[in-house]
N, C-alpha and C positions, 0 to 999 in steps of 0.2 A: 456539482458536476455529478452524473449520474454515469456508471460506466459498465450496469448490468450486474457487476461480480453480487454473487450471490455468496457472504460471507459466513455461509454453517462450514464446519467442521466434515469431511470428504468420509470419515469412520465413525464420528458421532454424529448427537444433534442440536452437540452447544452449538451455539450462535455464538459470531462476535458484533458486536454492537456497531452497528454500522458507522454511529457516529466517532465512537472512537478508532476504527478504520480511517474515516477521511482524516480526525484528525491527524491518525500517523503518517498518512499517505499527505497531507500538506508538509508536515515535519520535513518529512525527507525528499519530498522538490522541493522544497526553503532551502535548505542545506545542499541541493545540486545548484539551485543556482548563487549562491551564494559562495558558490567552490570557481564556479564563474566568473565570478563579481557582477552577475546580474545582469549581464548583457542582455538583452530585450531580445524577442524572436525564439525564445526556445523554453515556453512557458509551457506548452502542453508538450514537448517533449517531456521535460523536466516530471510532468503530471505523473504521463502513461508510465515514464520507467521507474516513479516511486510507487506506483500504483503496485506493479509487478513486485516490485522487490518485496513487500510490504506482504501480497500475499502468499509470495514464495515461504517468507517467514514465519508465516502464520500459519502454513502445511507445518514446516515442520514443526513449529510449538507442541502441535497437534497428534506427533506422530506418536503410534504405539509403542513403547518399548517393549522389544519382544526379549 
């Protein structure tokens, strides 16, 4: 699944490795729907908001200590 994010670093120019993105970002839809019990129908919900979370967290990994 291709969702455009372009995963560099917003103040560097490490890269994260795209694959180990999607793998986090499958981790954490497995683990919404699975909070579900899997109910069918909310699999790309499940995607787009691991998707998010995922890079929200990866800003801040990121972030400078000032």
């Amino acid at each position: 699944m291709q969702s455009g994010f372009n995963p560099i670093h917003p103040s560097r120019t490490v890269p994260i490795d795209p694959d180990k993105f999607r793998e986090m970002v499958a981790e954490r839809a497995y683990c919404k729907a699975e909070k579900r019990g899997f109910t069918p129908g909310h699999e790309m919900d499940d995607w787009l908001e691991a998707e998010q979370e995922i890079k929200n967290q990866c800003f801040y990994w990121f972030q400078e200590i000032e």
